[in-house]
N, C-alpha and C positions, 0 to 999 in steps of 0.2 A: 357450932350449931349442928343438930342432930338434921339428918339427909334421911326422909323417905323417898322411895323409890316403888309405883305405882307400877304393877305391869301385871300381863299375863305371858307366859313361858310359849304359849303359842302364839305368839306377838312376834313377829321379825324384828323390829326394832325395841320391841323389849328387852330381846334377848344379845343384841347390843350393848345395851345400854349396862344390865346384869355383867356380860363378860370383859367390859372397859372397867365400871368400878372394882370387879375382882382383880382382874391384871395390875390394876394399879394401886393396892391397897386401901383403896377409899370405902371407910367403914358407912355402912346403911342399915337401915331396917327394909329388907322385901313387904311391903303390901300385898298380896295376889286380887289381881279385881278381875273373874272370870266371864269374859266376854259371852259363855255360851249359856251362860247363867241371865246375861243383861245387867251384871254389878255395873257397869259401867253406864249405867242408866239410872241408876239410885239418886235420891235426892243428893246426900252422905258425898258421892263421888262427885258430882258436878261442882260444889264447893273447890276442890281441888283443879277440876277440869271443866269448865262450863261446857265445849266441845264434846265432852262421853267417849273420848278415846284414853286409848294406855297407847303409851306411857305415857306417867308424870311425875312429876317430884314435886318437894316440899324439902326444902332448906332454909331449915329455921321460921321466918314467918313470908320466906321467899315462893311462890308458888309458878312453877313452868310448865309447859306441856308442847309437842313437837317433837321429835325423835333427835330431830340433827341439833335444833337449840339445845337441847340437854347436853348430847355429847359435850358441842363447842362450852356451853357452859363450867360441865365437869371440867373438861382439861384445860378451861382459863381459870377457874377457881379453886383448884386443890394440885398447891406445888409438887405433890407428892407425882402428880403424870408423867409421863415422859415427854419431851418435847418432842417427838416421831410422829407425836398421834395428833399432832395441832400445831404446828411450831409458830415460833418466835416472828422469824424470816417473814415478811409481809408478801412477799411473792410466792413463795412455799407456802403458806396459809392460803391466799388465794384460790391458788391452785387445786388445793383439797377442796376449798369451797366449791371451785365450779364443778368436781365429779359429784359432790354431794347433791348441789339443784338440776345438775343431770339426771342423777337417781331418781329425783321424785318423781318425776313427769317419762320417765322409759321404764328402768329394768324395775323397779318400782311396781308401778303402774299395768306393768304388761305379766309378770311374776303373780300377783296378790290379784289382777284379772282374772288369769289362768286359772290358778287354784284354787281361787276362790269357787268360781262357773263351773267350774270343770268337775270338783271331788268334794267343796267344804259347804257349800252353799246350805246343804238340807241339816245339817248340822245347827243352825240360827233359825231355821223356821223357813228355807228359804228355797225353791225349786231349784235346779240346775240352769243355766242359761248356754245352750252349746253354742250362740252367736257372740257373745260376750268372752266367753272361751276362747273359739277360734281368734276373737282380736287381739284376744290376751297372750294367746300362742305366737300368734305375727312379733307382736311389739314383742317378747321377750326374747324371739330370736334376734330379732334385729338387735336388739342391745347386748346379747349376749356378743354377737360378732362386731359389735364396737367396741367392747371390752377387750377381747382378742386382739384386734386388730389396732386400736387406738390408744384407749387409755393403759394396756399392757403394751411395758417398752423393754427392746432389747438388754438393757443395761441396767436393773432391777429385777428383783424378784417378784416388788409390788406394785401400786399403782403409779405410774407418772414417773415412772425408770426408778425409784427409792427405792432403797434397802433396807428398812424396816416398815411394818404396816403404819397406815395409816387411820383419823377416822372415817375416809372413805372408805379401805379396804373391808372394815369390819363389819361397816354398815351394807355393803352389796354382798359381801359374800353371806351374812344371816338372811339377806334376801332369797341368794339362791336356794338356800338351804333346803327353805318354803318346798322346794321342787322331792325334798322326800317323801312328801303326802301323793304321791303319781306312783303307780308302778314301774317298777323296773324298767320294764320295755322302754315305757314313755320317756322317762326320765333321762335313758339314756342316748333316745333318737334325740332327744334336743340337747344334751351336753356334748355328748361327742364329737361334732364336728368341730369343736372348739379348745383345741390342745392346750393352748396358753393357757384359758380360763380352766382347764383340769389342774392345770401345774398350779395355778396361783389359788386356786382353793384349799390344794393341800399345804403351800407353803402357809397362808393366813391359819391353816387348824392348828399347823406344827407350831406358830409363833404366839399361840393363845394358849395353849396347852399346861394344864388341863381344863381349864377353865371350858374353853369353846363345847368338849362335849359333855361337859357336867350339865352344864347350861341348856342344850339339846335334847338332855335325857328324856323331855318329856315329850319333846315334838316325835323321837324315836318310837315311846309307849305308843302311840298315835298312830303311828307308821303302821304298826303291828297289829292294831285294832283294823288299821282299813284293810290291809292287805286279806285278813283272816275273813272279813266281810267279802270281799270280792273273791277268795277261793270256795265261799262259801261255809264257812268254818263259823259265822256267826250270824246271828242273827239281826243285832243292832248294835 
């Protein structure tokens, strides 16, 4: 069965979803549905997604949408995964389950808060909200120093003491990633205090590689656009 794969590149769990089927050889066709356009608002797209978000897929006459069911999908349905990224193990699978319904409702939540209120907002038609901001700022610290401190174990590199990633690892760290759209300064008063989460970001780029920042490249063009905007380098 032929696998579309619905996204936009400035999607966080798009961009997941894009560097799990390349690491693991699972052929697809890319869709681009551009959120800043409203494709995801098209008649055309709700057939695939009544919701209007990306990502989604289309396998064969299979149709899903949710960021984490995809994954879980992908790596129960194409042998070709590795078992690292989902395994077998019914306690080990669990386990990745719970940082993944941790994600949605924290670093999640508090990440796609931030950035959104903070830098992306006017971009969709949308004012800045600097109260929505600031609680997007709280909640993403505090999850950041749970990551740190909890779900990163002494005796792994990745999440939950393992030694190869998992689909939690891939799916929080394209979370943080989000945090490229903030300047320097910002980005890095909120990372910094948090040593582990510096080590296990870079460990997850190096075990994606090159995929992770093929996949990126576009959120970087972006990076470049707002920065040139805020030294005053552009106009829009």
């Amino acid at each position: 069965m032929s696998l579309k794969v619905y996204v936009d590149r400035l999607s966080q769990p798009s961009r997941a979803i894009l560097i799990f089927c390349k690491l693991n050889g699972i052929e697809f066709e890319e869709v681009n549905i551009d959120l800043s356009k409203g494709q995801h608002r098209s008649t055309e797209y709700q057939e695939v997604n009544p919701m209007k978000q990306v990502p989604a897929i289309v396998h064969g006459t299979f149709k899903l949408f949710e960021s984490h069911a995809i994954l879980r999908y992908l790596a129960s349905a194409f042998p070709e995964a590795a078992d690292h990224w989902y395994p077998n193990d019914v306690q080990k699978r669990a386990s990745v389950e719970c940082v993944l319904d941790w994600h949605h409702s924290n670093l999640r939540r508090g990440s796609a808060g931030y950035v959104f209120n903070a830098i992306l907002a006017p971009a969709f038609g949308l004012p800045l909200n600097p109260q929505a901001a600031a609680e997007g700022k709280s909640l993403l610290s505090a999850s950041l120093a749970t990551i740190d401190t909890y779900w990163l174990q002494k005796d792994g590199s990745f999440l939950l003491g393992n030694s190869q990633p998992s689909l939690a690892d891939l799916s929080l760290v394209c979370e943080i990633m989000q945090l490229e759209f903030l300047d320097e300064k910002d980005r890095e008063s909120i990372l910094s205090p948090h040593k582990n989460v510096l080590k296990w970001i870079d460990d997850v780029k190096s075990a994606t590689a090159p995929h992770f920042d093929e996949i990126h490249a576009t959120l970087f063009k972006v990076r470049e656009i707002l920065q040139k905007q805020r030294s005053g380098g552009a106009s829009s």
